[in-house]
N, C-alpha and C positions, 0 to 999 in steps of 0.2 A: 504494500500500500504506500502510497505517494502520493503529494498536492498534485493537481494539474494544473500548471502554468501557463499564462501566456508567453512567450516565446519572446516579449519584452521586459517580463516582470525581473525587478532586482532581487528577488531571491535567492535566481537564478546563480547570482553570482558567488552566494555564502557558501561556506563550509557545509557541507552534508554529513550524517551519520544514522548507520543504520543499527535496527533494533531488531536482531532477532531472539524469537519468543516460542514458544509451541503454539501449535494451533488448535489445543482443546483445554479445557482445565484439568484432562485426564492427567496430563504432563505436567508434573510441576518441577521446575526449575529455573535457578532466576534468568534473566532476558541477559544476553551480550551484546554489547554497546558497541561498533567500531566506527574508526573515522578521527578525523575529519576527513572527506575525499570532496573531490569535486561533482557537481551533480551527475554527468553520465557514467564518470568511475563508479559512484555508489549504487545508481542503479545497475548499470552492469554485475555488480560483484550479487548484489544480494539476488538479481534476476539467478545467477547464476546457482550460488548458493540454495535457494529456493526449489531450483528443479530437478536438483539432486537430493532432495531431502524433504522430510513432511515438515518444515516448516510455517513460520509466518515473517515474515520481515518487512520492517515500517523505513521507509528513507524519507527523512526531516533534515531540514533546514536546520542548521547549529545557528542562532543567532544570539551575538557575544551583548553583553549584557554590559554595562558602564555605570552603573551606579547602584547603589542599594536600593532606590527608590525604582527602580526598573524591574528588580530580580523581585522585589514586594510584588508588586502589579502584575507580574509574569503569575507567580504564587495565589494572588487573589484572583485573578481568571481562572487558573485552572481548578481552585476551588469552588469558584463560583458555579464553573461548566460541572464539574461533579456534582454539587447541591442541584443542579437543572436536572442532570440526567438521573438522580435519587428517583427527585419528583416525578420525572416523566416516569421510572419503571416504579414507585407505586402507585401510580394513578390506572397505570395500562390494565383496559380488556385483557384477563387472559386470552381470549379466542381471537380479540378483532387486531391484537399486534402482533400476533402471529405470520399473517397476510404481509404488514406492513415490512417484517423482518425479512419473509423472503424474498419481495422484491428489493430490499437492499441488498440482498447477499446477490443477487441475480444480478444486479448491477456490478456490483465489483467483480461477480467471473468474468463478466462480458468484456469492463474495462481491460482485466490483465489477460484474458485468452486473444493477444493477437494477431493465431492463427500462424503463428512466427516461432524459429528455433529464440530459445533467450541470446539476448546480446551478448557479446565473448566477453568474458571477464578480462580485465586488464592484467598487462603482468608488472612485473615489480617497480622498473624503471618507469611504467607507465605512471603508475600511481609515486615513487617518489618525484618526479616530477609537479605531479599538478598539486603535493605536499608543499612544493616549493613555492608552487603559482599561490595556495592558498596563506602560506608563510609573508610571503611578498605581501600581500592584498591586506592580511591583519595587520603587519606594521608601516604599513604606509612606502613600503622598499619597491 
């Protein structure tokens, strides 16, 4: 799973990192964190990663944080979006979000089945490289 961008958006340009996780709560063990890679390195790797294994993996934007009053606000949304999504799952029809769940699941097969082998994972140089281009970008070099 990944944002979908417009092709102008500056996101584009931040540090990536992917989350991979299991794909059931059968499996518990905690999530591995990699990155920072550049956006196609990281979709690459975790496409890759992904279809070799029953995985799940999230590729996010790393966005670098400059003050304590940001990382707060960062904190307080994503609490906030937690308290929202409480309430949405106890308010829900057992029967009538059932429907609702599977058309989202139908939507994210649809997005990532696309009919296509995965993109080739990068190899080393590839990735220390664009480690460099993102090194360069965080300190202004």
């Amino acid at each position: 799973m990944t944002l979908d961008l417009p092709s102008d958006s500056p996101l584009r340009d931040l540090p990536w990192i992917i989350t991979f996780g299991p794909l059931s709560d059968a499996d518990e063990w905690e999530p591995v964190v990699c990155g920072p890679y550049e956006r196609p390195h990281a979709l690459a790797l975790a496409e890759a990663v992904v279809a070799a294994e029953q995985l799940m993996a999230v590729v996010e934007p790393l966005v670098p944080a400059v003050s304590v009053e940001q990382i707060r606000g960062e904190i307080a949304a994503a609490q906030l979006a937690a308290q929202d999504e409480s309430v949405r799952v106890d308010q829900a029809d057992i029967y009538g979000d059932y429907e609702d769940t599977v058309d989202e699941e139908e939507e994210l097969a649809a997005e990532y089945d696309h009919g296509t082998d995965p993109l080739p994972a990068p190899d080393v140089a590839e990735l220390r490289a664009g480690f460099a281009r993102i090194a360069a970008r965080l300190t202004g070099g």
